[in-house]
Every structure is written in C-alpha cells, then in structure tokens.
N, C-alpha and C positions, 0 to 999 in steps of 0.2 A: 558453363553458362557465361555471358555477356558479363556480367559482374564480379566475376571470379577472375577477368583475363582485365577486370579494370581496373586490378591492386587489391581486393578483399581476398582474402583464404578464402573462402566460402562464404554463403551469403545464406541465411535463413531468420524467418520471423519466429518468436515466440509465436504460444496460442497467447491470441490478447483479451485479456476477460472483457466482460460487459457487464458494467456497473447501471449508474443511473444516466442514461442515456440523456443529454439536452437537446430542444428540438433544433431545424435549423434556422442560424440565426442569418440576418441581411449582410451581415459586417463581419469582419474576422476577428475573435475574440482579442485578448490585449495578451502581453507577457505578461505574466505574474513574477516568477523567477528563474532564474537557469544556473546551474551547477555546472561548475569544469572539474572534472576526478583526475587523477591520474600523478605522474609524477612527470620526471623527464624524458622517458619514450615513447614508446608506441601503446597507448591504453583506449580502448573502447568499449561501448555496451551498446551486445544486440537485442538483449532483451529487455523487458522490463514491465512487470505484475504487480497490482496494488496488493497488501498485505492487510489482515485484519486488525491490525491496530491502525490503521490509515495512512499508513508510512506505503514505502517499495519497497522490491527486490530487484536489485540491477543483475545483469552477467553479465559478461566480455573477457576480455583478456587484456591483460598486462607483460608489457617488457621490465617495466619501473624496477626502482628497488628507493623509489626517495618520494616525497611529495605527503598523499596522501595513501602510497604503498608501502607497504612491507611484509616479509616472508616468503617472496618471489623466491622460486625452487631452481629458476635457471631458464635462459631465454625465452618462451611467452607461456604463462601462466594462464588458468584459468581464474577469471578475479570476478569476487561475488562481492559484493554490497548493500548493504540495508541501511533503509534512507529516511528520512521519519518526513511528516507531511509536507514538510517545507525545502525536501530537497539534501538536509544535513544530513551527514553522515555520522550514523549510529556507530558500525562496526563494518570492518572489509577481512577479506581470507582470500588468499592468494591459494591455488588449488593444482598441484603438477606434481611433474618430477623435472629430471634434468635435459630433455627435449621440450616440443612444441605441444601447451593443450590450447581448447579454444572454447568457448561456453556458446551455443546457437540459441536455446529455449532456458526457462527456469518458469517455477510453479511452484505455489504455496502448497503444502501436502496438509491433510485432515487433522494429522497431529501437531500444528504449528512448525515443522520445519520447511525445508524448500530439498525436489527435488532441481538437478542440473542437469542437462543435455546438451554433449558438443564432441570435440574428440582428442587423442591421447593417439602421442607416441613415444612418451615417458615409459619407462617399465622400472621405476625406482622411485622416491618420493612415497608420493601417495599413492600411485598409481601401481598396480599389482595386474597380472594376467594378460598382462598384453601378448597379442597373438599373430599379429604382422605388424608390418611398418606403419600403421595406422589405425585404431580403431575406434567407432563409436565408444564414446565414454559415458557413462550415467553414476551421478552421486550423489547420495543424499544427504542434506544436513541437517542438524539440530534447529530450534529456534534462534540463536545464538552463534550459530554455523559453523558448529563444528564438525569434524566427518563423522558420519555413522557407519555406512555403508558406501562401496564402489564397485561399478562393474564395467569391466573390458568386454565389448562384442564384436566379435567379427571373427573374421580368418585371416588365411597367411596374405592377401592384398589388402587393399585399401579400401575402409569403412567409414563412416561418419553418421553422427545422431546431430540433425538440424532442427529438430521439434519435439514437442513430449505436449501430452493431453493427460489429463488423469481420464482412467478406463471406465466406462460407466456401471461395471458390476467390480468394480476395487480395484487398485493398483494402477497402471502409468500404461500408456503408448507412446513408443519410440518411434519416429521416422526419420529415413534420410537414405542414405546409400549403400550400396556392396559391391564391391567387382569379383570379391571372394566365394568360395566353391565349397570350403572345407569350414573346420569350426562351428560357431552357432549358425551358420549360414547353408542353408540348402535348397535348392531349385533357383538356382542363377540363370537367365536364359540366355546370358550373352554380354560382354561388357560389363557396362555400371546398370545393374537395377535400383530400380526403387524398393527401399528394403520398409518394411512395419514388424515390430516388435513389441510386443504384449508382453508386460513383468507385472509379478506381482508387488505387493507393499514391504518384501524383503531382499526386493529385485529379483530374484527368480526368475525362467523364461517360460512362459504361457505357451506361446506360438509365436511365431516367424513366418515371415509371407514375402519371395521376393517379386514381383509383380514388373516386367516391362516386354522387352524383346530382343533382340540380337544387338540392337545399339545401344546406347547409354539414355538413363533416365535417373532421376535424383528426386525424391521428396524437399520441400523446403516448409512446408506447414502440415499440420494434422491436426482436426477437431472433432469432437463429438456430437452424432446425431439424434434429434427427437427421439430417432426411432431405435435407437441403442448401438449404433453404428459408428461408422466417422466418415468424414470427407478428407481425400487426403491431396496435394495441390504439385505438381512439382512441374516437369520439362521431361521432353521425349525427342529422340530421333529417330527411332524406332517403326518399322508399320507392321509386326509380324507377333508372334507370341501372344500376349495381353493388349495388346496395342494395336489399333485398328484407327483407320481415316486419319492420317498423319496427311498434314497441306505440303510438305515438303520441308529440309531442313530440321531446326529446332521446334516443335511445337508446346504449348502450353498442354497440360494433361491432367485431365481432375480423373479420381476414380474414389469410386463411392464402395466403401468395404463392410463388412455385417457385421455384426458384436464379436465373430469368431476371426475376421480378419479374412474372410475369403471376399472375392471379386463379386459385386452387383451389378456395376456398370463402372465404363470409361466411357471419356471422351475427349479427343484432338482439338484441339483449337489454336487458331494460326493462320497464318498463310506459307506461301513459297519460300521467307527468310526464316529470320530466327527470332521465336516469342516467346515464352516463358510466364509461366504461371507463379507467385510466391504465396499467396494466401487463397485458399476457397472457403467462404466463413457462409454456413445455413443464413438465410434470412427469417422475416418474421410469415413471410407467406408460404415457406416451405420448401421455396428454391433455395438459388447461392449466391453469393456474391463471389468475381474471381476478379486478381489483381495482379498485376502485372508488367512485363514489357514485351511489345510488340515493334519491331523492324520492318515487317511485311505492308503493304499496302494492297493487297489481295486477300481470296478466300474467305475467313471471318472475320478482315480487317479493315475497315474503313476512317479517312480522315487521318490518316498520321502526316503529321507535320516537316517532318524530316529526320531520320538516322531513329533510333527510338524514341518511342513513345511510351508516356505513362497512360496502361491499357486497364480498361475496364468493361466485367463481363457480366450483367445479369445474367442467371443460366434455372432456368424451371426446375423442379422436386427429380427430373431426369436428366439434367444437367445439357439440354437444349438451349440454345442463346436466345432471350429475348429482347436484349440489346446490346450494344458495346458504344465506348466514350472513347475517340484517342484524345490524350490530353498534354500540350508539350508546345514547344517551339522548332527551332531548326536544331539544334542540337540531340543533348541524351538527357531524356527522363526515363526513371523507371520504378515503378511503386512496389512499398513494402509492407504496407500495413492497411489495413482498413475495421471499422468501425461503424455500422445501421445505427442511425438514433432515430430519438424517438419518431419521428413523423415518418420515415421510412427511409430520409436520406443516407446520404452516407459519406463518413470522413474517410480521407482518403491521404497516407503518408509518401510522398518519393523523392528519389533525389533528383534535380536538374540544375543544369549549365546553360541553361536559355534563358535569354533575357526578351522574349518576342512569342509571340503567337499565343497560345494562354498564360504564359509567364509573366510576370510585370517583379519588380522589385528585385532581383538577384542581388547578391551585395557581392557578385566580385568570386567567379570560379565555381563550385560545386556548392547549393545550397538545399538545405532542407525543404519540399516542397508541399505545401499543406490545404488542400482541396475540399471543398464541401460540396459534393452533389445533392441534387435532387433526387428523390425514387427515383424518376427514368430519366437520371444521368445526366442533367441542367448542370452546371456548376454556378452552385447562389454565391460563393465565394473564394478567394485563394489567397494566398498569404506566403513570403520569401522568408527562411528563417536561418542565421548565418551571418559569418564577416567575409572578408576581403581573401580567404583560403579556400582551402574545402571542407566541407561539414556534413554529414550523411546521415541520416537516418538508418539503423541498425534494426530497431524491432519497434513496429511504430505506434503509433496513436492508442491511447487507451483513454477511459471517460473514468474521471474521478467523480467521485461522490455528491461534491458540489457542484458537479459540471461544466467542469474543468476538461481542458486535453493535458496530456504527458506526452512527451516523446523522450526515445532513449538516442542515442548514437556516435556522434566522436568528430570532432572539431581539430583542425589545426589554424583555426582564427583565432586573434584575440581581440577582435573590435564588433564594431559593427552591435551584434545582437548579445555577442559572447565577450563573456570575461573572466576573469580571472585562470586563463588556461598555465599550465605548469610548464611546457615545454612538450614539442613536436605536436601528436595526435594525443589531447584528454576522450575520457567520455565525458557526453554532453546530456546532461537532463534538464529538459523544457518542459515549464507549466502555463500553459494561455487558459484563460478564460477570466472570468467575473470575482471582482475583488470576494475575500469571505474570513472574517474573524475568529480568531482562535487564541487560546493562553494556555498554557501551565501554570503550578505553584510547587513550592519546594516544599511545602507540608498544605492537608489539609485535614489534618487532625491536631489538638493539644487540649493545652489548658491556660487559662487566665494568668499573663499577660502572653499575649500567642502573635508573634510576629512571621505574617509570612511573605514571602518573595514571590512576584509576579514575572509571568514571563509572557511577550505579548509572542506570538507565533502568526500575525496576521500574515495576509498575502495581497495585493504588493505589500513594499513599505508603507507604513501610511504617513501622512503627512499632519494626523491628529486624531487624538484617543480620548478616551471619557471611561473610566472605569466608575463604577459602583460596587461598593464590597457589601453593602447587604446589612450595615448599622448607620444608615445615615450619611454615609463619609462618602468621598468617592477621591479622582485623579486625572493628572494628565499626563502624569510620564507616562513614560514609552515601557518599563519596567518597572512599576511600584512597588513597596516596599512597607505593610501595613498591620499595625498592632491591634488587635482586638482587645480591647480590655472589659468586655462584658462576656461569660456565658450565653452560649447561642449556638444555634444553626443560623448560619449567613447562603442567600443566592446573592451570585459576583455577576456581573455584568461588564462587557467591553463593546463599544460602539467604534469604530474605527471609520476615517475617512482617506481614503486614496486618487489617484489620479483617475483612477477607473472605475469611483465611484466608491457610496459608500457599505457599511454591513456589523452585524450585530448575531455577539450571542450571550447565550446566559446559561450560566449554570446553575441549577435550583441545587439548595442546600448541600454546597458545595463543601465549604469549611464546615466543621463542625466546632465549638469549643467548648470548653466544660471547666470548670470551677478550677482557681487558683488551687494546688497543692497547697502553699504557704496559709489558705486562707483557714479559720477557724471551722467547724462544724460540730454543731452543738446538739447536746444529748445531757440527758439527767436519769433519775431513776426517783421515787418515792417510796417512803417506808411503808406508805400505807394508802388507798384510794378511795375508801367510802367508811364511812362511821356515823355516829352519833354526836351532835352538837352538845359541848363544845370538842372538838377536832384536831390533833394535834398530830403536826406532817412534818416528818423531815426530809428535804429536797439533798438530792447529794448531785452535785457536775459529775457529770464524766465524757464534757466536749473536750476536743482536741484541737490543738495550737491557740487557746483561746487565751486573753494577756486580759481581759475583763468579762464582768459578768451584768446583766440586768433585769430583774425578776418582775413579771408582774402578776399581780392574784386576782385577777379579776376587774381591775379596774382599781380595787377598795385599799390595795396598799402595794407597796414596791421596795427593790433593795438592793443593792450592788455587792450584795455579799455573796461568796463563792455557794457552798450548799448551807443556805438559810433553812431554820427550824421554824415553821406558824401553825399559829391557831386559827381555826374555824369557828366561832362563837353563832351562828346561826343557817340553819337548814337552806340548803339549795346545791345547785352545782355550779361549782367553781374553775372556769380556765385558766390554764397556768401557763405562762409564757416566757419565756427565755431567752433572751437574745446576747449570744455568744461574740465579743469583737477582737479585732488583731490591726497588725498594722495592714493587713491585707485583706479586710472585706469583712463582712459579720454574717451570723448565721443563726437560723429562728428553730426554735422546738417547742411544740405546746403538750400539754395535757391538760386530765381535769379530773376533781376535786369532790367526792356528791359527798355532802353533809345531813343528817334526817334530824328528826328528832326537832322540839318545840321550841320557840325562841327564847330565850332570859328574858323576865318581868323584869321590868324597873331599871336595868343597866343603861347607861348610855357608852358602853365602850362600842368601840370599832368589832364590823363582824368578823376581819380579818385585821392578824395581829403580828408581826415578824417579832416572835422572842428570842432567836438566836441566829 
C-alpha cells in the first residue's frame, strides 16, 4: 500500500464505535485538549475506543523506555494506554518481546477488559507460539491491562492482524493478511490475501477465510453487519480467484462476508493507478460508507486534484457506488477514518501535505486532516490539525458522548496545535468540540465535620467556575476544598466558563454526610410506663459521649441530672424528653408517661415532681 512505502509499518484503522452522533455543524468545532504520550522515540497510536467509564483505550507502539513509557521489552513494543475523559493518563503496559510488535485495532471486550490486534515477531517476552517471521498477534487484557490471554496466527510467512470487531454471536473477528500456506492458514490463492479470522472469548479459532487472488490483497478494517455479518474493507491487485472487475493496478476492495465468514459479495473500486480502500463502515440507510485513497483519475474516479486524493465512496446494501467525493489539493491526502452523524453526514479523518485545492490551514508538512461532509458528499466543513512537522492520524475520528471528536495518531511537532511532545514521534490524542463540565471529589461519603477535595475535570480550561455544594455555600476555585459541618445529602453543582463558550452540571445527592462520631446520642430507659396516680419513675441515661444532660416531663418540671427519679401526682399522659450534649453537637430522645387514676383533693403540689 501507498502508505506503507511512506514510512508507516502498516497502516490500519481500528473499528470506531458510534456513540452519540452530533449533527452537522456550519463551523469546525474548537480544540478542547490534546495529549502528547510517548517518551523519546518513536511512539504512536493507531487506535483508539471510548471505554465505559468515559475515559479511552489507546494502542500503538513504542520504542521509548523514558517519558511517559516503561517496561519496553526491546526495540518496538506494543503500548496500550487508558486515558480518562480528559485525555490523562490512567495506566500504560508496554506489550512484546525482544523483536518488533505493533498494535493496529483495540476493543473494549463485555467483561471490562480490552482485546489488542496487530503483529509480533517476538517469540520470547510475552509473546509465545510464534510461527514465522511474522504473525498476526491477538491479546487480551484485564480492566487494568494486564495480560490474560495471547495468541500467535499464521504460518511460516508473513501475517498481520490490522482490525478486530467483536462477533456478533460472541467472541472477536480478526482481519488483515497472509502470504502463508501452512499453520492456522489455509486456502491462500496466491501472494498476500486477505485473511478473516473468527476466535472465540478464550481466543480459540472458529474459522478462517482467506479471500483474494493470485496478487496480493490486505484487510485494513472489519465491522459488523444488521444482518449478522461484516463488511470487511482493504486493497487488491488481483482480477482472478475472489476478485473480479479490478480497474487496473491497486484497487480499493470491499467484500461483504456472512455470520459464517464465507463470501456474499465483492466489489473493485478504482481506476487504472492505485486506490485503496481503509474503512467500509454500514450506514443508516443500509448501504456503506467507504474511505480511502485514490491516485487514479479514471474508472470510479472523478475530480482528483493531483497525486492522491482523500477518496470517498457511498456504495448501496450491494456495494454499487452511488457517489464518490475526491477531496485534497495537489499534493498526498489520504483518509483513515470515518464517522455518519446524526443528519446523515459524515466525518471524515486524513492526512495531507496540501495547503490548496480543498486544503486551507496546513501548519507546515504532514497535517491531520478533518472533513465534515454532507449525506451526498458537500463538504459543510474542514479543519488543519498539527505543527510545523508531520502529524498523522492513525485510527481516526470517534464521537464522544457529549459530542465531541477524538482522534488518535503521532506527532513530531511541538508547536502549532501540539504540545508538550517528549522527543522524535509521540502519540497524539485530540479532542474538538463544545465546551462540557465535569468534577471529581476525593470522598463522597463521611461524617460530621466532612471535608472534601474538589476536582474540576472541565474541558477547555476555563477561565471561571461557580461551584455550589448543596448547604448554602458555594466557590470560585478552580479545585475547592469544602467542610460540611451539618448531616445531609448535598447536590454539587459546577458551572464553568471557557473560550468556547459556557456549560453546567450537577450531581443530585452526590455527598452524602451523617452525624459526627464525636457527637453524643442519647437514649434512657424507665423503670416503669403506665400506673396509678401518684406515679413514681425512675429514668436511667444510657446515651453515649454525652458530658450533660437535660430532662423535660412534659412541660411541668425539668432537671439536669444524669438519671433523675419523679413523681406523677395526677392522671394523664406524659412526654418525656431528653436532650443529650457534647462539645460536638446534642442529641434528642423522647418517651411517654400515662398516669390513671383520680386527681388529689385539696393539694396544691406540682403534678410533676423531680425527687431524685
């Protein structure tokens, strides 16, 4: 492929989830933030998946052994990272042995871990079963990432895993390539096929499919279809075996395969040079979206600008074209990612060196290039993202929850759009879109007096906050710092104001508090609770931490004595009330008192009397 011979090992997109799609907007959303990973060599990420606590999951590989790496096994690792919503990094795990691995796809798996697809020609480290000089690698990790399971596929040539799908009756689909005969691999027709590989949830192998023809062909995406199947996207040179209507050269080549992994349909797309297919993603009307690079300016290709183009292919539920977009300048585009939102458009990730023709912005060499089309392939907007090096897009575009983009990919800029890079090529992760408020706390549980630690997590920075914690109070730091001194359920509020506008959230009964340990809580017991006037009760405490005491009988007399002894001298019933204090708060207990029996003639004493 064209991008393999332009300094990448290989080149493949993750499958990219679809979240909450936003519709298209006039304008190109803002940065929010971007991350530089890596240490001081060669680190990048091709993939990258939102995860269910709202964070990512990066892949790529690392040379590093400094920065924000460690545990590199020996020249390029496979390096995984989980990333929390704002880009920081959680945890990383460097993934090899003492050769070359490389990570193409990553997927969040049903039990919280992630599986990995890329390839391995380690046979020591982590890596066990290696079977030639190269093969497909698949691993799975913990939540936490660490290794559970690995598996080596292929034969005695050279293999690769450039995508993984979860299967839609359980377990993982692998794509990418074979040149191999022997091993897990069988029915090669010639050269490199396009290889699909069906495992189960303890990696086991289902089935294997190698699908092309006498020339070489390579998977670079795989997804799953409505109809229990997958669409799977790569590049052909091929016109013989599986492969039919090849324009000449490299063709782009989608083949649509059935829950079992056999053949339903192919199709050629191209012209007389060399095109390439990297994503075929279902749309919402039942067709496909395909993405790509096109050289050709014949055949199925129109409008290309010069040298390649970033190519785009609606294609009907048969994978017939019902339009194509070339998109670029005089230079090299070529796209890697894509994304339908909601109204039907579609984002669209690639890299170009053209500063002319649909280009505008370049910052200087190879830059991220970020396209919004229309359903039939208008572009409403585009957007240069990058410094004054080169900066690529790896596994592109995904929609966050707030409706946001992400991109993952690898930078050797440090100005411009990027910063804080560590030295040579980092990976780059980009978030654009619409300011959106967010916090932590470092408890939200205790007791009376309960101080908790605020953390804002907004996005952008903001340039001003208004917190409310939910008793009255509230804040302007940036990280408050706030004592409850009352029992309660508290909702926190954060309002935040940025460059890009403002946003608000709120957490109902977020803290919770509950009574001082130190503080008293009061309790008694009575000798006795209903009789005959006159009435004679002895009250005994039995609160705890209490330092005084203060009794009341009804209204009719009172006493500060620890367990006071009274009389009842006339019929009715009596509430008893107790209030327990400390230096830390007081606490109430009541009871009550029924006295019967006829009033005393002629006394004038009190009807209640404290004798002891």
């Amino acid at each position: 492929m064209f991008m393999r011979s332009m300094g990448r090992t290989a080149l493949v997109l993750a499958a990219l989830v679809l979240l909450a799609l936003p519709a298209a907007a006039a304008t190109a959303p803002e940065l929010e933030w971007q991350q530089c990973l890596g240490g001081s060599g060669y680190d990048e990420a091709f993939a990258i998946e939102p995860t269910t606590d709202g964070g990512y999951i990066a892949a790529g590989s690392t040379t590093s052994i400094n920065g924000n790496v460690s545990g590199n096994h020996g020249a390029s690792d496979i390096w995984v990272v989980k990333l929390t919503r704002t880009g920081e990094m959680v945890w990383q795990h460097c993934l090899g042995g003492s050769e070359d691995e490389y990570a193409y796809a990553v997927l969040q798996t049903a039990d919280g871990g992630y599986l990995v697809a890329g390839t391995a020609s380690s046979n020591d480290g982590d890596v066990s079963g290696l079977r030639g000089a190269n093969d497909a690698w698949v691993v799975k990790l913990s939540g936490s990432g660490e290794l559970v399971w690995q598996r080596c596929l292929g034969g005695t040539d050279y293999d690769g895993a450039y995508a993984v799908e979860r299967a839609t009756d359980g377990g993982y689909v692998v794509a990418g390539s074979t040149r191999s005969t022997d091993g897990d691999v069988s029915g090669n027709h010639g050269g490199s096929d396009m290889w699909a590989v069906r495992l189960t949830d303890a990696g086991e192998t289902a089935w294997q499919h190698c699908l092309g023809g006498t020339g070489d062909e390579s998977a670079d995406s795989v997804q799953s279809t409505v109809d229990g199947g997958y669409i799977v996207s790569g590049s052909t040179d091929s016109n013989s075996g599986d492969v039919s209507g090849n324009h000449g050269g490299d063709d782009a080549w989608v083949v649509k395969l059935s829950g079992s992994g056999a053949l339903a349909w192919q199709r050629c797309l191209g012209g007389t040079k060399h095109d390439y297919a990297y994503v075929a993603q279902e749309t919402a009307d039942g067709g496909y979206i395909l993405i790509g690079g096109a050289q050709s300016a014949d055949g199925d290709v129109e409008g290309n600008h010069g040298d390649f183009d970033t190519w785009v292919v609606k294609l009907d539920g048969v994978g017939v074209p019902a339009w194509q977009s070339c998109l670029g300048g005089s230079r090299y585009e070529e796209a890697f990612a894509v994304q339908q939102t909601a109204d039907g458009g579609y984002l669209v990730a690639s890299d170009t060196y053209s500063n002319d023709g649909d280009v505008r912005g370049n910052h200087g060499d190879r830059d991220i290039w970020l396209v919004l089309l229309t359903g039939s392939g208008e572009t409403a907007w585009q957007r240069c993202l990058g410094g004054t090096a080169e900066d690529w897009v790896g596994a592109g575009a995904l929609v966050a929850t707030d409706g946001g983009y992400v991109l993952a990919g690898a930078t050797a800029s440090n100005d411009g759009d990027v910063g804080g890079n560590h030295g040579g090529f980092d990976a780059w992760i980009v978030r654009l879109g619409p300011p959106y408020a967010a916090f932590s706390a470092n408890a939200t549980s205790g007791s009376v007096p309960m101080t908790v630690a605020f953390t804002d997590e907004s996005s952008p920075m903001p340039y001003h906050r208004w917190w409310t914690f939910g008793d009255g109070s509230g804040s302007v730091d940036a990280n408050p710092v706030h004592t409850y001194t009352k029992a309660g359920t508290y909702t926190v509020n954060l309002t935040v104001w940025t460059t890009s506008g403002s946003a608000s959230t709120s957490k109902a009964g977020y803290v919770t508090v509950g009574a001082d340990s130190r503080a008293p809580v009061a309790d008694f017991s009575l000798s006795r609770t209903s009789g005959t006037a006159p009435f004679y009760v002895k009250f005994t405490d039995s609160s705890t931490n209490a330092t005084s005491w203060r009794w009341d009988f009804g209204g009719l007399a009172w006493t500060t004595a620890k367990s006071p002894s009274v009389v009842f001298r006339r019929p009715g019933t009596y509430t008893v009330t107790l209030v327990a204090t400390n230096a830390y708060g007081s606490s109430t207990r009541t009871s009550s008192v029924t006295v019967t029996g006829a009033a005393p003639r002629g006394t004038k004493d009190s009807a209640v009397s404290v004798v002891g």
